[in-house]
C-alpha positions in Angstrom: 163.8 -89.3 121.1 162.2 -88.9 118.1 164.3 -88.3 114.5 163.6 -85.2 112.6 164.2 -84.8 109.4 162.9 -82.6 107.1 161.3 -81.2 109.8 159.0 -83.9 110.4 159.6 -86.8 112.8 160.4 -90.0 111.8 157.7 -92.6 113.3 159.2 -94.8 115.7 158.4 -98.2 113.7 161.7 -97.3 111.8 164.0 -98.5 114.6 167.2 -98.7 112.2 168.9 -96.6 110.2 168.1 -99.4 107.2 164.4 -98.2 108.5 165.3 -94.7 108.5 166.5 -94.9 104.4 163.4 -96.7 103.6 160.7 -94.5 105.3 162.6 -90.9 103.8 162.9 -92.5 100.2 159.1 -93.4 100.1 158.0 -90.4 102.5 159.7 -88.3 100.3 159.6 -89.8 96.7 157.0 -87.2 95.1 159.3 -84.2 96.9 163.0 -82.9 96.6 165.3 -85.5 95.5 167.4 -86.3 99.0 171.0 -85.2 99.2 174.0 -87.4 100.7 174.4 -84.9 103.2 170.7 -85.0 104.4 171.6 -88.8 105.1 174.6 -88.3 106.7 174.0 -85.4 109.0 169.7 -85.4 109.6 170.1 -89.0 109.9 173.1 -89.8 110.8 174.3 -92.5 108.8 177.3 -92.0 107.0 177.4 -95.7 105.7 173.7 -94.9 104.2 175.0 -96.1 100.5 175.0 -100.0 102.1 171.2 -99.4 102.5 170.7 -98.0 99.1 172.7 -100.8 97.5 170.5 -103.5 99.8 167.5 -101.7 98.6 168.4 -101.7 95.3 168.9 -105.3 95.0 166.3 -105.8 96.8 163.9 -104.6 93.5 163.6 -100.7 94.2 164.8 -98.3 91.4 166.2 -95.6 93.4 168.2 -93.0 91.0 171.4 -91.1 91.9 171.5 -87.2 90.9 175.0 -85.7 90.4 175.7 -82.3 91.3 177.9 -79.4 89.8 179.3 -79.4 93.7 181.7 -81.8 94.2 181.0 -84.6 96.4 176.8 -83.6 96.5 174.8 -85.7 95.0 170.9 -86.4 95.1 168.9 -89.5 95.7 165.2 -90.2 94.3 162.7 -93.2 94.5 161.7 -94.1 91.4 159.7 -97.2 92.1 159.3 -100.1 94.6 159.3 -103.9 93.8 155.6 -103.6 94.7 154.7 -100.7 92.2 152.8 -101.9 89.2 153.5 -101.0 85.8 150.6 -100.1 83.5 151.1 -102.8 80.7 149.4 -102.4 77.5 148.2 -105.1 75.6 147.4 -105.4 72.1 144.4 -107.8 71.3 144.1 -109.4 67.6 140.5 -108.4 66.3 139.2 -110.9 63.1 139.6 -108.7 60.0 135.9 -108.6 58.8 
């Protein structure tokens, strides 16, 4: 049975709920910011702030929104380990 969320399934190749976290954050990441209770009750996983701490250490820069509602807050991907930063480099040029 297939995981909805969102109202889309979730592709069977995210067997855990570790999985789960990882394919909503980056599914999701240009869309809504996700909510702690979009974790707990379309996925399930109560504990989900172990998998965002993992991920976290893990290299990806996941922000927490707080909320005027107590205990709601929001979660975003800001950028993966993998992502690649535009770097700008300055090159000397002789002075002629």
């Amino acid at each position: 049975m297939s995981v909805i969320f969102r109202g889309q399934p979730i592709p069977d190749y995210a067997k855990s709920k570790h999985d789960k976290v990882k394919y909503v954050l980056t599914r999701y990441r240009d869309s809504e910011p996700i909510s702690n209770g979009e974790f707990i009750y379309e996925l399930n996983f109560s504990r989900f702030g172990s998998s965002i701490h993992n991920l976290r250490q893990e290299g990806w820069d996941i922000v927490t929104l707080p909320s005027k509602k107590q205990g709601l807050c929001f979660y975003y991907l800001r950028s993966l380990p993998t992502d690649v930063e535009k770097e700008v480099q300055l090159r000397l040029v002789p002075n002629d």
